[in-house]
C-alpha positions in Angstrom: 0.0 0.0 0.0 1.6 3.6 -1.1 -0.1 6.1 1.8 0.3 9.9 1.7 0.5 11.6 5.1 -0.8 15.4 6.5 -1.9 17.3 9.2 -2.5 20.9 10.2 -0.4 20.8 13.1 2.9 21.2 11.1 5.3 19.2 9.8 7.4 18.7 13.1 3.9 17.8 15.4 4.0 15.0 17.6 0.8 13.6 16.5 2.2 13.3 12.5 5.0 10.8 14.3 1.7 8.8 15.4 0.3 9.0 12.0 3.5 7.8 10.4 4.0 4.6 13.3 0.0 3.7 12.3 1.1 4.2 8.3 4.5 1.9 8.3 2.0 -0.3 10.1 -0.7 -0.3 7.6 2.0 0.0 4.5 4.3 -3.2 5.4 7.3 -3.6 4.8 6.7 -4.0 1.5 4.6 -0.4 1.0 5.6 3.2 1.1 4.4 6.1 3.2 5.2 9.9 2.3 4.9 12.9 4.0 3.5 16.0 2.8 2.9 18.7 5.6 2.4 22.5 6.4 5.5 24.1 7.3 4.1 26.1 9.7 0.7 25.1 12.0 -2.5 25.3 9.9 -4.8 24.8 12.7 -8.6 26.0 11.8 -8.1 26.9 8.2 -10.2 24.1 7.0 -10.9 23.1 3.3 -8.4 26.4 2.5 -6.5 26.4 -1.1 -3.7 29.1 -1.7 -5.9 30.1 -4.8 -3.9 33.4 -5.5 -0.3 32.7 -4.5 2.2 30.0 -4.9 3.4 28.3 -2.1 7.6 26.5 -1.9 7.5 23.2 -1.6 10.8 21.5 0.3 12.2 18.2 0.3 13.2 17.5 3.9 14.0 13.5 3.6 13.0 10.5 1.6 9.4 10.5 1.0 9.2 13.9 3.1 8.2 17.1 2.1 7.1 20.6 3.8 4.7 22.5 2.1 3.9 26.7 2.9 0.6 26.3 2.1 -2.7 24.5 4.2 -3.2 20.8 4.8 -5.5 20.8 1.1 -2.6 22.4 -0.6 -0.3 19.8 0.8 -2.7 17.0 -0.7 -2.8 18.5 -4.2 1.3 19.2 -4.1 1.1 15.3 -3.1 -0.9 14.4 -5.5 -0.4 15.9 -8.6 3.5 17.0 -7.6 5.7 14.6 -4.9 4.1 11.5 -6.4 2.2 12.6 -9.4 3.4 9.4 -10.9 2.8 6.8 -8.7 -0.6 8.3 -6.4 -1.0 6.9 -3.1 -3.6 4.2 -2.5 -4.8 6.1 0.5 -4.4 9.8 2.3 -4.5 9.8 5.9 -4.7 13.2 7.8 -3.5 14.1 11.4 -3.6 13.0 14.1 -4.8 16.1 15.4 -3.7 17.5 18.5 -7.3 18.1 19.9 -10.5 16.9 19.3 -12.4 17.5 15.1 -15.7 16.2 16.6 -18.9 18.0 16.2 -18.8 21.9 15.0 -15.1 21.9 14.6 -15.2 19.7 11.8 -16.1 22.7 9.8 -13.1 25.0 10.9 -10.5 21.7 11.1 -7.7 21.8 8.6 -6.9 18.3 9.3 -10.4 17.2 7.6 -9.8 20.0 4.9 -6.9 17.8 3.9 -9.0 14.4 3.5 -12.1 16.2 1.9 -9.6 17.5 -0.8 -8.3 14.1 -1.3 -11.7 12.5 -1.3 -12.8 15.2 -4.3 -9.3 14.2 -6.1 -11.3 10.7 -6.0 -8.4 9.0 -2.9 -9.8 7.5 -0.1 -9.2 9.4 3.1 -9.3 9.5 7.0 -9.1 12.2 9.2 -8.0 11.3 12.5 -8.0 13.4 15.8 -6.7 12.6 19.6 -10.0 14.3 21.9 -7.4 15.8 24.8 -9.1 16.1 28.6 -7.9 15.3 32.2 -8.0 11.6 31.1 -5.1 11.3 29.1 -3.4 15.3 29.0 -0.6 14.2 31.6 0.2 11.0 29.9 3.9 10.5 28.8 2.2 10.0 25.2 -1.2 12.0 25.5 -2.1 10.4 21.6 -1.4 6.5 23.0 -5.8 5.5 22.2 -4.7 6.8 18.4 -1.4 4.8 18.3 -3.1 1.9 19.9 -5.5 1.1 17.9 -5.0 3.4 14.9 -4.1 1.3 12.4 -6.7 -1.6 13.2 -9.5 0.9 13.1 -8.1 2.0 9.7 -8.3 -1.5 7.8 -11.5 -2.0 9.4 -13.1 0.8 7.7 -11.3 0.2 4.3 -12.8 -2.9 4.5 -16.0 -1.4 5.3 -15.9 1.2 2.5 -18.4 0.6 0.0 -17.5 0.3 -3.9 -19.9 3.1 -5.6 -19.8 6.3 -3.7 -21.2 9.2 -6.2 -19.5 11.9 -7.6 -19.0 13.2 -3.6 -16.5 10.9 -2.8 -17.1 9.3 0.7 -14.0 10.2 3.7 -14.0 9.8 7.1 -13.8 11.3 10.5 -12.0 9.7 13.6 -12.1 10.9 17.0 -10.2 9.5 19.5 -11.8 9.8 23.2 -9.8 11.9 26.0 -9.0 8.6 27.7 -5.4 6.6 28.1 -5.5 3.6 25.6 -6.7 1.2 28.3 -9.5 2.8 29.4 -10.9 2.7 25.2 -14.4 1.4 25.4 -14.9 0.4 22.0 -15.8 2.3 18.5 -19.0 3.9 17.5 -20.4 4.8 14.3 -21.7 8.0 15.3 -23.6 11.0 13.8 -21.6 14.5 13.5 -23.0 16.5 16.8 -23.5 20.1 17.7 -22.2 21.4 21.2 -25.0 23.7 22.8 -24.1 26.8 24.7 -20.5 26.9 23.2 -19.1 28.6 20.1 -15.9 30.3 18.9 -16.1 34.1 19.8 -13.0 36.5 20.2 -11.2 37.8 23.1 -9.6 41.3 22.9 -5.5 43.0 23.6 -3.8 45.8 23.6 -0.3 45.8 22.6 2.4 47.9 24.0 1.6 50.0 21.5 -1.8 50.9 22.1 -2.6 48.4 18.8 -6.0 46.2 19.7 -5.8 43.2 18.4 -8.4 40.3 18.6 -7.4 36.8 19.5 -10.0 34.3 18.1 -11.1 31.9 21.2 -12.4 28.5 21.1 -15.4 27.4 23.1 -15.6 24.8 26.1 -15.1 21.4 24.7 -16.5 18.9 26.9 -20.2 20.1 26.6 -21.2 16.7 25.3 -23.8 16.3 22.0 -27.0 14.3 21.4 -26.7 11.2 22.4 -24.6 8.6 19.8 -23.0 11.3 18.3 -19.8 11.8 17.7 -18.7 13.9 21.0 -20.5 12.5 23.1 -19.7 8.9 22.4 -16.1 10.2 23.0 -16.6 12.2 26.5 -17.7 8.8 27.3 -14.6 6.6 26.2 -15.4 5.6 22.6 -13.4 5.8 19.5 -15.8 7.4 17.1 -16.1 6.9 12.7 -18.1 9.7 11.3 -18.8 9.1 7.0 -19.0 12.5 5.6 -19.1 13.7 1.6 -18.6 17.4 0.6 -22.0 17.9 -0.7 -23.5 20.7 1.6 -26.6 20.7 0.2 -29.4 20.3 3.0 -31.3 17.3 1.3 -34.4 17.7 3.9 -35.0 21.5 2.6 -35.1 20.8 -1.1 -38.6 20.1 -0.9 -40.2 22.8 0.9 -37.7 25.5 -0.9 -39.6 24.6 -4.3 -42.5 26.8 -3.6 -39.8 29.6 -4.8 -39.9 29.0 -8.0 
């Protein structure tokens, strides 16, 4: 298996060594697994593409690059670039430091990068360690997603069904804020909405006088409906979240027609 690698953490982030120890696993010995990543942290720039300027690309190691440009930049230099002629069977993306359940799926660069490689028609996984008192003063905080990463992975390869549509399935992992023995088990879960929390913005002066505004993320252990995807987390599960990049809201279509 030939596996291409990002994140929006950056290139040098803890949780991309996970992601390469759960690759070289899935690969064999016999496969290959390359590395295309930001330079710099890409956090919260989500499906972003660096439409109006160029961005370097540098060859750091064998199979490793560093791109300046967001996680879905870093797919398409992967792609069509770094191994434009041999693609990878498979893009993995993360593992995020920090949890890309419920709303923040939308912000997440990490499942920007596997929703540009599902529309470039490669399957793709988006994998995230949920962080919390359970497992934030572990030697290895992302040990549930080095665990049982790359068994979780085959799993839903296997799973992954043969026609798909022009929207490309990927997927959404979570890993729960738990150490790896205290994993309860995987759920197939619903993407869920935390109530009474959102991203807002919290204000500072500089030295100068300058005010600046320093965007702020919301409290995120406010669990979701029930078998969705945070909450199955803030109690111990792994959760697997199918999503396509068709936005359209199917259940409105209907009731919108009396527009025309």
């Amino acid at each position: 298996m030939r596996i291409l690698l990002t994140n929006d953490d950056g290139i040098n982030a803890p949780g991309l060594a996970v992601l390469e120890t759960i690759a070289g696993d899935l690969a064999g010995p016999e496969g290959e697994v390359w590395v295309v990543a930001p330079a710099f942290e890409q956090s919260g720039v989500g499906h972003c593409i660096s439409y109006t300027h160029p961005m370097m690309v540098a060859k750091l190691g064998e199979k490793r690059f560093a791109a300046e440009g967001s996680p879905a930049d870093c797919v398409l230099a992967g792609l069509h670039d770094v191994m434009k002629d041999a693609r990878p069977d498979l893009v993995l993306s993360g593992v995020n430091r920090g949890n890309n359940s419920a709303e923040n799926t939308l912000y997440s660069g990490t499942i920007g990068g596997a929703m540009e490689a599902a529309l470039q028609g490669v399957p793709a996984i988006a994998l995230s360690q949920y962080f919390g008192p359970g497992n934030l003063g572990l030697d290895n905080p992302f040990e549930a997603a080095q665990r049982f990463g790359a068994d979780l992975v085959r799993r839903i390869l296997a799973a992954m069904p043969e026609t798909q549509g022009d929207y490309r399935l990927f997927y959404n992992v979570n890993f729960p804020p738990v150490s790896a023995d205290a994993v309860r088990g995987t759920r197939v879960a619903a993407q869920g909405f935390r109530r009474d929390t959102h991203f807002g913005v919290e204000p500072h002066s500089s030295p100068s006088g300058r005010r600046f505004l320093w965007i702020k993320g919301g409290y995120q252990h406010n669990p979701t409906a029930p078998g969705t995807d945070a909450a199955v987390n803030l109690d111990g599960y792994i959760s697997v979240t199918p999503m396509r990049a068709d936005l359209t809201a199917h259940d409105a279509l209907e009731a919108l027609k009396a527009i025309e």
